[in-house]
C-alpha positions in Angstrom: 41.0 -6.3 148.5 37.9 -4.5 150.1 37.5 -6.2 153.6 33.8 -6.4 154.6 31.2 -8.7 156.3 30.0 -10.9 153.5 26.6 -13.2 153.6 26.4 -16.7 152.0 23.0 -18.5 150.7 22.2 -21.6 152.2 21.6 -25.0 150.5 19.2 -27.1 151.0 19.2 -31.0 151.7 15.9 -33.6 151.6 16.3 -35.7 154.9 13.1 -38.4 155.3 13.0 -36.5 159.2 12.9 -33.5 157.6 9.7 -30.5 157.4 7.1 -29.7 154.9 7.8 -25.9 155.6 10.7 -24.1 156.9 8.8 -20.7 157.2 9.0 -18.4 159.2 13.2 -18.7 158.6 12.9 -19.3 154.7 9.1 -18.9 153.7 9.9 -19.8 150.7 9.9 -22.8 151.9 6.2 -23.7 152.6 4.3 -26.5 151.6 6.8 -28.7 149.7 6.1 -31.8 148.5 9.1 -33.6 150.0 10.7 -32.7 153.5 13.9 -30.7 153.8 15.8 -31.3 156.8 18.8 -28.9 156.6 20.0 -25.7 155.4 23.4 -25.3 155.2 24.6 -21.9 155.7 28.5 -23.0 154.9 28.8 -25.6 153.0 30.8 -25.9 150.0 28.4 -25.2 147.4 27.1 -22.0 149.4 27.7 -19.1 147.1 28.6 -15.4 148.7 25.6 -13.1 148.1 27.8 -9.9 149.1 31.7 -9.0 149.3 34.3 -9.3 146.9 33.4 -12.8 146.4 29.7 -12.7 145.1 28.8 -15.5 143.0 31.6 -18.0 144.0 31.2 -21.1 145.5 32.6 -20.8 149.7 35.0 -23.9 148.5 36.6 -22.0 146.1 36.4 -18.9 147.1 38.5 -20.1 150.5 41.3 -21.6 148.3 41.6 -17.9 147.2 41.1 -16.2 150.5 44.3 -14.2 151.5 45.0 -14.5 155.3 43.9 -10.9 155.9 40.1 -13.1 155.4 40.8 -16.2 156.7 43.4 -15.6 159.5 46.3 -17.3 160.0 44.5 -20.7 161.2 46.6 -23.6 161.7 45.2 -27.1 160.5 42.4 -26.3 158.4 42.8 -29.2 156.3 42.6 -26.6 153.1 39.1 -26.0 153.4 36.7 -24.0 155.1 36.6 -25.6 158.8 33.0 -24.7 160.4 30.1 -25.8 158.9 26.5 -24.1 160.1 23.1 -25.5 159.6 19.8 -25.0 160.7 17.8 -28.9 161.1 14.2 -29.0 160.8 13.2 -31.9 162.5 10.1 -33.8 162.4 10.8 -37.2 163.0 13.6 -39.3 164.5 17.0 -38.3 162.9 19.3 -42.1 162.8 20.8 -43.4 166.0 24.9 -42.4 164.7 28.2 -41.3 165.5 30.8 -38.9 164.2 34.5 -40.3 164.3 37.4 -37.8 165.4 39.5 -36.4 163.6 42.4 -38.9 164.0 40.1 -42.0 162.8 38.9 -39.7 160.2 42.5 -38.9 159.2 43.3 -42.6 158.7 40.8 -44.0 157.3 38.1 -41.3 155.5 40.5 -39.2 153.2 38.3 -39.9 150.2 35.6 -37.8 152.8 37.8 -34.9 154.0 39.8 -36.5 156.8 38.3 -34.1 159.2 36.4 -36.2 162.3 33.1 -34.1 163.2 32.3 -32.5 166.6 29.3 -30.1 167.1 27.0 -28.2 169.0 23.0 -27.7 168.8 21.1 -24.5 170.0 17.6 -25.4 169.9 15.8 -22.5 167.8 12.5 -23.7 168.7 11.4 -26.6 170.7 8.0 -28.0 171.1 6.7 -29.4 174.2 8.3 -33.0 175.4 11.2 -32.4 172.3 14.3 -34.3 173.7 17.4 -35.7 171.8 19.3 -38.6 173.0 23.2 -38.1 173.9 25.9 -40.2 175.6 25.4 -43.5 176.6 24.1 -44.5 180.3 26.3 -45.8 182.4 26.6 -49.7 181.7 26.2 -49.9 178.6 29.5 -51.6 176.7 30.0 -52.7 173.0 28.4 -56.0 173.4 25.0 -54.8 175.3 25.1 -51.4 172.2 25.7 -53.9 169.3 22.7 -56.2 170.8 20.6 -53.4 170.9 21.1 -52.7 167.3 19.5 -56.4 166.5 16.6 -56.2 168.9 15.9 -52.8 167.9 16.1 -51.0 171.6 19.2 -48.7 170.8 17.5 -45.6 172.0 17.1 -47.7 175.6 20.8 -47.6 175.6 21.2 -43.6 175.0 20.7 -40.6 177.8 17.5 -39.3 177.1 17.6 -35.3 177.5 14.7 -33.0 177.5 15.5 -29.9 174.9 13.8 -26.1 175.6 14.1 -23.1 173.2 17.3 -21.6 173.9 19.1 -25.0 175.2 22.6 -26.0 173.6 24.0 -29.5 173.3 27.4 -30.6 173.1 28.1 -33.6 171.4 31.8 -34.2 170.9 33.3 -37.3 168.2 32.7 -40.3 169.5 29.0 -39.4 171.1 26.5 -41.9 170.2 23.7 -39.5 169.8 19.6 -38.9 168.0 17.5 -35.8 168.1 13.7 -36.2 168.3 11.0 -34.5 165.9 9.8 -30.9 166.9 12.9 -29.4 167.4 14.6 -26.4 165.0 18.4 -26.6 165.6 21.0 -24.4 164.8 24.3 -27.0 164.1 27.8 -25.9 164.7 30.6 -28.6 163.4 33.5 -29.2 162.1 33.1 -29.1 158.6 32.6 -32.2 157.6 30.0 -34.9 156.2 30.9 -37.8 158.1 28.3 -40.1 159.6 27.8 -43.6 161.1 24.7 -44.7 161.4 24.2 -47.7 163.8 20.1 -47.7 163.7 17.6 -46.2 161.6 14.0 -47.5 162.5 13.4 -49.7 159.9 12.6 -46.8 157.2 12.2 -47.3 153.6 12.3 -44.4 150.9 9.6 -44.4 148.1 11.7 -47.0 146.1 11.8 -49.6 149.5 15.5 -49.1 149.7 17.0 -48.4 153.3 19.8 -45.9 153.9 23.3 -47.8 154.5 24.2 -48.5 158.1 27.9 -48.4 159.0 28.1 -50.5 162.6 30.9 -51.7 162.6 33.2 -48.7 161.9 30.7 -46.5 164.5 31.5 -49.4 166.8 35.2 -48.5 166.6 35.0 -45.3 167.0 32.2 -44.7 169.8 33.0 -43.8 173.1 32.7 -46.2 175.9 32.7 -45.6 179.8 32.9 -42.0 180.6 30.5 -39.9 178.6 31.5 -35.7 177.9 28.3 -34.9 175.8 24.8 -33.1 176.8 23.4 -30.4 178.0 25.7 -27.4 178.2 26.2 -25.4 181.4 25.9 -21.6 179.9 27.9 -18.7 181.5 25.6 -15.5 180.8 27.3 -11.8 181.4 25.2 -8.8 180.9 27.5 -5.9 179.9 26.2 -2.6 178.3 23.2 -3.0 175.9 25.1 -6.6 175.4 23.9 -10.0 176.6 26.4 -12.4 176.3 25.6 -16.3 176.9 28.8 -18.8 176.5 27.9 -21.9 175.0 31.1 -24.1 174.6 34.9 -23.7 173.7 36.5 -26.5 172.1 39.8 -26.6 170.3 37.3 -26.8 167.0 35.1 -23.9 167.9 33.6 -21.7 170.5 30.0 -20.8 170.3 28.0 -18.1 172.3 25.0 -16.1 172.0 24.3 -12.0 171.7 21.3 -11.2 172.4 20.5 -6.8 172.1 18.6 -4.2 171.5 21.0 -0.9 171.0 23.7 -0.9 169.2 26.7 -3.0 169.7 30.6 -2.6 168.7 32.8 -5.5 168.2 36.3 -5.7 167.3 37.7 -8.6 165.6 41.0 -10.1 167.3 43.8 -10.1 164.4 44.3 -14.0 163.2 40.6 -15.0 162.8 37.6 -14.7 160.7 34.3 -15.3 162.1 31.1 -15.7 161.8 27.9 -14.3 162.7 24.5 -16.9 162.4 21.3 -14.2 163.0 18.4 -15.9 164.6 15.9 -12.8 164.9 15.5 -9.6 164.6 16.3 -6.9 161.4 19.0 -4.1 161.3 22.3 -3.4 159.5 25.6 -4.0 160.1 28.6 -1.0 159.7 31.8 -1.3 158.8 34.4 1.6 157.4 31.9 4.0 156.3 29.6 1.1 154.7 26.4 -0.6 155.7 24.6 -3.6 154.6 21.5 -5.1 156.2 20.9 -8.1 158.1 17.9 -10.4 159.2 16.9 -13.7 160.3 18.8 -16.9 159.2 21.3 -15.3 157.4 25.2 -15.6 158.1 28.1 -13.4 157.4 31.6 -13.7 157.4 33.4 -11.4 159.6 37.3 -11.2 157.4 40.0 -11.7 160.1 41.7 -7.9 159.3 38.6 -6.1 159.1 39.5 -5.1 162.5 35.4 -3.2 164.3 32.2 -3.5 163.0 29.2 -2.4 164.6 25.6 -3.9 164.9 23.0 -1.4 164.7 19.3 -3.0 165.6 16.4 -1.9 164.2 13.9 -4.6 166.1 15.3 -6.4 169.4 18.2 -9.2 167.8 20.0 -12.8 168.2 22.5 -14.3 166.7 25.0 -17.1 166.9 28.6 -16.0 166.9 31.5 -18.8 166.4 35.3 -18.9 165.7 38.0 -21.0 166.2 40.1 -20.5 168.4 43.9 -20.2 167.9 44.1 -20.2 171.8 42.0 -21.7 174.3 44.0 -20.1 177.4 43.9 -16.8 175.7 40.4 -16.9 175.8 40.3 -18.0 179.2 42.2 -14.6 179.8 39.6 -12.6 178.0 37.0 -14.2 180.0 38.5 -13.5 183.2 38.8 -10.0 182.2 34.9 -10.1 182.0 34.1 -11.7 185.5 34.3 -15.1 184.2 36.3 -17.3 187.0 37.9 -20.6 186.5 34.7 -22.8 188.0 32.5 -20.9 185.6 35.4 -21.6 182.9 35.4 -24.9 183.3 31.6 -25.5 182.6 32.4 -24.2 179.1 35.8 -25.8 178.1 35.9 -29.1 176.6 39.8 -30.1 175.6 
């Protein structure tokens, strides 16, 4: 089968938070009569635009995928196991939780069984945007589950101011909003499931309120020690390459590229990727073969496809994430690049 970078369409969710327009990332998206919140960039229903798999669903297309595409990942619960979105956020998203993925293995089967840990990069930020993550110090089930009956949760949650070019860290168990004027690129686990503990009293056009779920978020929130917020970025400047190191979890790493010259990039054996462009137009090579890129678009890097290069026509971003088959391996790499074990630990999250 022809190995080559292959881009998937996003899909697009109503939230009541959401935007009126998502321009200038999907213009086509302007002045819409009911707010859209999310584009998902690999969720099931995302169909391939390019590659041997145009036209197929990423869900079943993955089921298919031989191991020179997907790697030879351990544990991914049969399906596709990052999902990337960008959030358009204009009001208060729900106070909630994500479990793990050993509640979620228990007791959500019917949902995946796959608990939800992610990461934000904030795309754009307006002045005085913040999002709320972690509890403060204090603050136990009793004093959260009063909260959620006198209506001051968000007293009970770190308030963090956000800034273009920020990342947040918000691991299972994280009590955690995110305030309005804020576009956020999301990278999770894949998976759908939410707790919502408090969601200001809002009504859609039918007076019905979305479902809470406090009691199960109440079993599986964590208490005492908080290991969410901002991250603490590592940033190495190599060649015409700007590398900034977000997090590295056992569920993904995430870092950013930022250049202006061409780049070349060679793909560990074992592991797919993928590549989440935030700005900036060129094309990317491969084997004799091109294809063009642009803004909020991502690709899938197959895990034999061995080098590719990036070619730039106008100065680029992009979000690049895996997972990692081996946290100390990476720490290895790193080292190799003048990363040291304090600056290593900033980024690691076991």
């Amino acid at each position: 089968m022809n190995l080559c970078p292959a881009r998937l369409e996003p899909v697009f969710s109503p939230r009541p938070w959401g935007a009126h327009s998502l321009a200038p990332f999907f213009p086509e998206k302007s002045n819409l009569t009911e707010p859209l919140g999310e584009a998902w960039l690999t969720g099931n229903d995302c169909v391939f635009a390019s590659g041997p798999y145009a036209g197929k669903k990423l869900a079943d297309a993955w089921r298919e995928m031989p191991a020179e595409w997907k790697g030879t990942l351990t544990g991914d619960n049969g399906s596709f196991p990052l999902l990337v979105k960008f959030l358009f956020v204009e009001d208060k998203l729900s106070v909630q939780v994500h479990p793990d993925d050993d509640y979620a293995a228990r007791h959500e089967q019917a949902a995946g069984g796959r608990g939800k840990t992610e990461m934000w990069y904030a795309v754009r930020a307006r002045e005085d945007a913040e999002v709320m993550v972690g509890l403060k110090p204090g603050v136990d089930a009793e004093k959260f589950r009063r909260s959620i009956a006198d209506g001051t949760t968000e007293d009970c949650l770190e308030h963090i101011p956000v800034h273009s070019g920020d990342a947040i860290f918000v691991p299972a168990g994280t009590a955690h909003t995110i305030g309005p004027g804020l576009v956020l690129c999301e990278i999770q686990e894949h998976s759908d499931l939410t707790y919502r503990v408090y969601d200001y009293n809002r009504r859609d056009a039918k007076g019905q309120a979305r479902d809470l779920h406090v009691e199960k978020a109440l079993e599986v929130m964590r208490f005492g020690k908080q290991t969410g917020g901002k991250a603490e970025p590592v940033r190495v400047e190599r060649n015409s390459l700007t590398t900034t190191y977000f997090v590295a979890c056992p569920h993904f790493v995430a870092e950013k590229w930022e250049f202006a010259q061409s780049v070349a990039q060679t793909v560990p054996l074992g592991r797919f990727e993928l590549l989440i462009f935030l700005e900036g137009n060129g094309e990317i090579l491969w084997a004799g073969e091109h294809a063009e890129y642009g803004p909020a678009q991502v690709w899938l890097i197959p895990a034999a496809l061995r080098a590719y290069e990036l070619k730039p026509t106008s100065r680029s971003e992009l979000l690049r994430t895996y997972v990692p088959d081996d946290l100390d391996g990476l720490e290895k790499h790193l080292a190799s690049q003048g990363i040291g074990k304090t600056q290593w630990a900033r980024l690691v999250h076991p």
